[in-house]
C-alpha positions in Angstrom: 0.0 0.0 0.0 1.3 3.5 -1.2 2.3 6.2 1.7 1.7 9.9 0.7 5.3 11.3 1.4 4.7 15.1 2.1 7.7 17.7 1.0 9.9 19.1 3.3 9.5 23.1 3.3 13.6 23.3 4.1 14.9 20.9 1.7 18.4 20.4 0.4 18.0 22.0 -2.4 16.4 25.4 -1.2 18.7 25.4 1.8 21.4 25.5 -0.9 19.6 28.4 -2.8 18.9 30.4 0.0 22.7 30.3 1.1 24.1 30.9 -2.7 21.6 34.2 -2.4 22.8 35.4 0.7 26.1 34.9 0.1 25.8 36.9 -3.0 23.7 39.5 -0.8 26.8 40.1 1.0 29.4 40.2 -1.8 27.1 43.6 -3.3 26.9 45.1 0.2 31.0 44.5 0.7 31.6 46.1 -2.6 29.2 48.8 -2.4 30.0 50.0 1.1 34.1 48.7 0.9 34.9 48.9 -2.7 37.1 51.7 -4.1 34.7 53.2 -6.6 37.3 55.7 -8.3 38.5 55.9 -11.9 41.1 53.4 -12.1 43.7 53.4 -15.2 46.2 50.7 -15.7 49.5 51.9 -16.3 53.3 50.5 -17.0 55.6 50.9 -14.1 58.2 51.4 -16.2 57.4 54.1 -18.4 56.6 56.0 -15.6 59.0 58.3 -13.3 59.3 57.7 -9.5 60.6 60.1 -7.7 61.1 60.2 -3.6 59.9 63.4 -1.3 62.6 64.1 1.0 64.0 66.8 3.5 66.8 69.3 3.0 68.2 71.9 2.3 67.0 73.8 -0.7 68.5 76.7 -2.0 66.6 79.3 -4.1 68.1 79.9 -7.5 68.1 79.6 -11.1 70.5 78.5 -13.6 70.2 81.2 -16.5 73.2 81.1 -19.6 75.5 83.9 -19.7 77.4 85.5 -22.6 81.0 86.3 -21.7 81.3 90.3 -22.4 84.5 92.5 -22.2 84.2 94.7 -18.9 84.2 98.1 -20.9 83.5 98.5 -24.4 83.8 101.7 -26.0 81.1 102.4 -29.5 83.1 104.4 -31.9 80.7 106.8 -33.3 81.3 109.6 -36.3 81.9 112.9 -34.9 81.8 114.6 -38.4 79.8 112.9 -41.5 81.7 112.1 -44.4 82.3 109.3 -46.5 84.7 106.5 -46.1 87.8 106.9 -47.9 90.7 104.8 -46.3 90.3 101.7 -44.0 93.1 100.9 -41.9 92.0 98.5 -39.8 89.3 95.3 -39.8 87.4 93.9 -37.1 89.8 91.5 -34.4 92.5 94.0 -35.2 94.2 95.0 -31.5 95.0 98.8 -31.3 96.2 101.0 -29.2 95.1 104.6 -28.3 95.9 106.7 -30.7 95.9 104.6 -34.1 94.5 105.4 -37.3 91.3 103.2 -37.9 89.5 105.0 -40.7 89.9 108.4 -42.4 86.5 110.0 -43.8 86.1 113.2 -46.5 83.9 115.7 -46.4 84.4 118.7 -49.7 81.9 120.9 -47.6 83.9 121.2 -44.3 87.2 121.9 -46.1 85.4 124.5 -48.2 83.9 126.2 -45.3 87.1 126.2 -43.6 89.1 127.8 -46.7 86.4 130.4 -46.4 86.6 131.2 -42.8 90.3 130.9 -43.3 90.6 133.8 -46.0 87.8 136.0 -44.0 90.4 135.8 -41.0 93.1 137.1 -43.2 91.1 139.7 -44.7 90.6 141.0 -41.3 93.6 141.0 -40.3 94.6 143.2 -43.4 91.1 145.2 -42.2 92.5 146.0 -38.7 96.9 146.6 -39.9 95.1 149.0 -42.0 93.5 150.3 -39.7 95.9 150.3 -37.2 98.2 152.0 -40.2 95.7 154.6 -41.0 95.5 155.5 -37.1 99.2 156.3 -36.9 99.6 158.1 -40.1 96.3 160.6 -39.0 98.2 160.4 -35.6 101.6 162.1 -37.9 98.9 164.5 -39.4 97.2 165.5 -36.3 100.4 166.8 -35.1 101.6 168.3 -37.9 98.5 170.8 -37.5 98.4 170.9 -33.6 102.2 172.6 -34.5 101.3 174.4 -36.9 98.5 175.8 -34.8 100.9 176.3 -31.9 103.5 178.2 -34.6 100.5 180.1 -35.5 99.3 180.9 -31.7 103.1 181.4 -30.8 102.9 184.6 -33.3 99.8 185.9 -32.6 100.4 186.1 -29.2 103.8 188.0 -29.7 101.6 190.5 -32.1 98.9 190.5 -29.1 101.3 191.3 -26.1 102.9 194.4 -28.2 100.0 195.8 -29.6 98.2 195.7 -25.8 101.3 198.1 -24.5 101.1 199.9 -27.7 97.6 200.8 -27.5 97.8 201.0 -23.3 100.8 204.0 -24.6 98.4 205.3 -27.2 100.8 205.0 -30.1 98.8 202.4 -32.4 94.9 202.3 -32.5 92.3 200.4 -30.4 90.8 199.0 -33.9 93.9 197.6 -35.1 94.6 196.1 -31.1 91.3 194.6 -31.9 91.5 192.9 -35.0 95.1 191.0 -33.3 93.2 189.9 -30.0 90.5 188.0 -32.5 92.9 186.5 -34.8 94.8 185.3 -31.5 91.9 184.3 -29.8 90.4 182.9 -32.6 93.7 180.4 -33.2 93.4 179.7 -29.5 89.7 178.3 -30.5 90.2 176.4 -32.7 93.3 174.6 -31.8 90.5 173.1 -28.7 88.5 171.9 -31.3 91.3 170.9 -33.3 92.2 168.8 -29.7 88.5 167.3 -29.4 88.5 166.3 -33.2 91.6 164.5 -32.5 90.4 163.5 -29.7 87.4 161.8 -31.1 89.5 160.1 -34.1 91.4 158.9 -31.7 88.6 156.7 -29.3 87.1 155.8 -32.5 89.9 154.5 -34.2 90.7 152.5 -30.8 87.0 151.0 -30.5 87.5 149.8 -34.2 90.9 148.4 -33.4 88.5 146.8 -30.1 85.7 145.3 -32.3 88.2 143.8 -35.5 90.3 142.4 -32.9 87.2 141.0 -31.1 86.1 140.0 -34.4 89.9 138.0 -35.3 89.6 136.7 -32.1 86.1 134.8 -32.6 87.1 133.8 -35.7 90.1 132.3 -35.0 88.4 130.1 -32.3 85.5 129.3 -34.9 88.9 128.3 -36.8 90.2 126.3 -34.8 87.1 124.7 -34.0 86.4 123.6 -38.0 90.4 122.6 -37.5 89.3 120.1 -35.1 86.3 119.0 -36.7 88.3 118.1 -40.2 91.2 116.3 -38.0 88.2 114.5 -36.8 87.4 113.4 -39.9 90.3 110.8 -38.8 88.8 108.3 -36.5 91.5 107.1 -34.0 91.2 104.6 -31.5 90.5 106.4 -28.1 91.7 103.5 -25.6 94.1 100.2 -26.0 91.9 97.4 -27.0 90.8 95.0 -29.8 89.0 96.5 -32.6 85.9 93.9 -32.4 83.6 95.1 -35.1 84.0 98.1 -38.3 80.8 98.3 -39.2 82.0 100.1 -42.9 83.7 99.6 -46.2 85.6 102.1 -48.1 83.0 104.5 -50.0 80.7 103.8 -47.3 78.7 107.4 -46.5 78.6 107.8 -43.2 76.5 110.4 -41.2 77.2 112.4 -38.1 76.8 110.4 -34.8 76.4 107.0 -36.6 78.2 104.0 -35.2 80.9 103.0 -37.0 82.5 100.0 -34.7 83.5 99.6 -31.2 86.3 98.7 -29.3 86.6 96.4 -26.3 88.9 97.0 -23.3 90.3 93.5 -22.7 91.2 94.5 -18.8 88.3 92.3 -17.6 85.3 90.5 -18.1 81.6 90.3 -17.0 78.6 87.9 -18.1 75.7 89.3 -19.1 72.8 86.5 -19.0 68.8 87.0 -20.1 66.5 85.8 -17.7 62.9 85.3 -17.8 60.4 88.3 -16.9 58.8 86.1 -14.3 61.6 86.8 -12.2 62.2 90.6 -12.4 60.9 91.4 -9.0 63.0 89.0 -7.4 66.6 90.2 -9.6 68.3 93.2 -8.5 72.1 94.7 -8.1 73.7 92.7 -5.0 73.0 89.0 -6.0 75.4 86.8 -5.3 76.2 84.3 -8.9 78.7 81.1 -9.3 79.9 80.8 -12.5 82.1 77.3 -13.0 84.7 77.1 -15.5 87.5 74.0 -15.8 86.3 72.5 -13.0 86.4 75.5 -10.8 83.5 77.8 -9.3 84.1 81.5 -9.3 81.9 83.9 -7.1 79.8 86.9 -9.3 77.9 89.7 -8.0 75.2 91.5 -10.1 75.9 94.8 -11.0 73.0 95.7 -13.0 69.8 95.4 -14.2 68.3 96.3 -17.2 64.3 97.0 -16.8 63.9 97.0 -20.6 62.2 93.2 -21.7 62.3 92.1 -25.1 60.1 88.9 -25.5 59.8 87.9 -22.8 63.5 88.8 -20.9 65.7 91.0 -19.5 69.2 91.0 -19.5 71.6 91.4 -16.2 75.7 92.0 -15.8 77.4 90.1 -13.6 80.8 90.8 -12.4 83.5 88.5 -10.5 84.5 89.4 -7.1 87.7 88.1 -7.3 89.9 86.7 -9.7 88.6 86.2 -13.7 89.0 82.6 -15.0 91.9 82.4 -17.1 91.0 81.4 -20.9 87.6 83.0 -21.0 87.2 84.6 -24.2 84.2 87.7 -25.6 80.9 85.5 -26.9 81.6 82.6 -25.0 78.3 81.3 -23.1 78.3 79.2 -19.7 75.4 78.1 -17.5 75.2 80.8 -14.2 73.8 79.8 -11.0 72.1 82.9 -9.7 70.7 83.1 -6.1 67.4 84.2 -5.2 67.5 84.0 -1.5 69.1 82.5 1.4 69.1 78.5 1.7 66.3 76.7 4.1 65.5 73.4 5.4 62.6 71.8 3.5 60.7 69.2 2.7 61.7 68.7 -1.3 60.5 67.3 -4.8 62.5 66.4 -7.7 61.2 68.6 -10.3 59.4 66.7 -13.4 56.7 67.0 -15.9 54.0 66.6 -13.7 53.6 70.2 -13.1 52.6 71.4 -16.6 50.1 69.2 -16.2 48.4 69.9 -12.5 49.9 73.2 -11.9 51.8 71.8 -8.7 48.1 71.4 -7.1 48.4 67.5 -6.7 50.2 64.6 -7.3 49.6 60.9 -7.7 51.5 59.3 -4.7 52.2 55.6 -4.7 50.7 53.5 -1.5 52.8 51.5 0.3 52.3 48.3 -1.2 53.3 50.2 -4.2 51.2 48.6 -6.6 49.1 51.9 -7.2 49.1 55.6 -6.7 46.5 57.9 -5.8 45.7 61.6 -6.7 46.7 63.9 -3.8 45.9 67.7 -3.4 49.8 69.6 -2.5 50.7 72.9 -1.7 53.9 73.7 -3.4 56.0 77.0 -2.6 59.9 78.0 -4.7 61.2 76.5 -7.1 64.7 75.7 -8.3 66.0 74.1 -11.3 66.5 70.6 -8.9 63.7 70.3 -6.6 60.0 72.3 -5.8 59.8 73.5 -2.1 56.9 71.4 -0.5 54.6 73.3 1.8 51.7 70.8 2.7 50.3 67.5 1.2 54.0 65.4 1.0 56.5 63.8 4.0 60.0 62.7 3.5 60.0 59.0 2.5 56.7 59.2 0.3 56.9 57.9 -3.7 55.1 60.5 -5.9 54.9 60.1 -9.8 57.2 63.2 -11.1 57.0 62.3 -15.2 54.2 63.3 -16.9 50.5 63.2 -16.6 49.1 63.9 -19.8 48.3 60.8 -20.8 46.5 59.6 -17.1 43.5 61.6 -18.1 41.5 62.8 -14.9 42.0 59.2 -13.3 41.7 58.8 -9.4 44.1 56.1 -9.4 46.8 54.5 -10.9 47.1 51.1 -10.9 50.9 48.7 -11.9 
């Protein structure tokens, strides 16, 4: 006889379902509530640039190239225009002060001085003439003051008898008369005779004054046109090497126009361009190394030019000390140039990462080292080695220093 065999609500089977269910219950709530969630981008360890953070001392400067420059150099500019008809130099050539470098012509100046030189003579002529003419009225003048006195000298012999002769009654008062006006008369006119001379005389001096005035100021303008056709020969004004002539022979040249220059090989400075980003920071007083044969040498900065041409501005630099031996004008050499005093800092090596985040984060590897994750940093100064690190990083940490532009916007790196 048959049993009815009822079904057992927890059976085997469903036992096994209801476990496969929960445990798969569980494995969503781990993931959702445990799992990392972030963007996650697999990446080759070894294309990739690990660098370490550590703690130092970092030193705030930048390594700019500098152009090796004489210490003086002296522009030779035309002091008269002209044109170019004897070179006696070229560019390298030493010289010393005084030599002929290049002699320039120029018709009009020579004409102007034979002109100003034949109106000096002709005044000279003008005042021996004059000076001539003054002695000879001179002669003349007293010629007629003795005839005049001769004259006088009679009439008053005729006056002093006739006045006893007419005081005795013997010769008449008319005729007494008639001698005291001629005498008097003479008497006259030998005073204006003596204020006509007189006159010639101061006037004949003040034109003898005003052509000698006159010689005078034209000799000097003379002299001057002299000095301006001798300049008309350019001459070397210092000892030094003749770097540049900027001319060839039939070259015109104009009046203040820079012909060459000359460099005064005494000493040397560097003069280096630097970016415009750090022309509030540069200024005369900076201390420099500049190395040369395996040996440092300490520079100051002397000056600063304010003037930037795309994008830079140039600075001298002179040594403090001795001058490497061998250095020659145009050579150019890396500088060292200090922005500030060295401080103790947590550093990292600089890398490509920054034109990428801007120094705002970083991916930092864990310490299993088989990822890295995105951190925010605070950077501060920079120097061609290492930035400053002013939060975000400790010594000892790994953070990816090549670059990030092919990482996307990825949370996390994974090896």
């Amino acid at each position: 006889m048959d049993r009815k065999i009822e079904k057992k609500f927890w059976s085997k089977k469903r036992l096994l379902m209801i476990s496969g269910g929960g445990v798969l219950v569980l494995l969503l709530l781990y993931n959702l509530i445990f799992a990392d969630h972030r963007a996650t981008l697999n990446v080759e360890k070894d294309k990739i640039t690990i660098s370490t953070v550590s703690k130092g001392t970092f030193e705030v400067y930048i390594a700019v190239t500098a152009v090796v420059q004489p210490l003086k150099t002296i522009h030779l500019d035309a002091i008269e225009g002209g044109y170019v008809s004897q070179k006696y130099l070229e560019g390298g050539s030493m010289v010393k002060k005084g030599d002929s470098i290049l002699r320039l012509e120029n018709q009009h100046m020579i004409m102007d001085f034979v002109k100003s030189e034949t109106e000096m003579y002709r005044l000279i002529n003008e005042l021996q003439n004059t000076k001539l003419r003054l002695k000879q009225d001179r002669f003349a003048m007293q010629q007629k003051l003795a005839t005049f006195d001769a004259q006088i000298s009679q009439a008053k012999d005729l006056y002093d008898r006739n006045k006893q002769l007419v005081d005795e009654k013997i010769i008449a008062q008319q005729d007494f008369n008639k001698n005291k006006f001629e005498y008097e008369g003479l008497l006259r006119q030998r005073e204006i005779e003596m204020e006509s001379q007189s006159y010639q005389n101061e006037n004949s001096r003040m034109q003898i004054i005003q052509l000698e005035g006159t010689i005078n100021r034209t000799q000097l303008n003379l002299q001057l046109m002299k000095n301006n056709l001798n300049n008309l020969l350019v001459r070397a004004p210092v000892d030094g090497q003749l770097s540049s002539i900027n001319v060839e022979v039939g070259s015109s040249i104009t009046a203040g126009q820079n012909i060459g220059q000359i460099d005064d090989l005494n000493g040397f400075k560097m003069r280096a361009e630097i970016d415009e980003h750090y022309i509030s920071r540069v200024f005369p007083g900076l201390k420099a190394t500049f190395e040369f044969s395996g040996k440092n040498y300490d520079m100051v900065t002397t000056k600063v030019y304010p003037e930037v041409k795309n994008g830079r501005f140039e600075v001298d630099m002179n040594f403090e000390k001795e001058t490497p031996d061998g250095i020659r004008r145009g050579q150019s050499s890396p500088i060292r140039l200090e922005l500030g005093k060295a401080t103790t800092a947590i550093l990292l090596p600089v890398g490509g990462f920054f034109s990428d985040t801007g120094g705002n984060w970083v991916y930092v590897v864990d310490k299993g080292g088989k990822r890295a994750v995105k951190r925010n940093i605070v950077l501060g100064s920079k120097n061609p080695m290492f930035y400053e690190v002013l939060e975000g990083l400790q010594p000892g940490e790994q953070v990816i220093t090549s670059s990030y532009e092919n990482f996307g916007n990825k949370d996390v790196l994974a090896f």
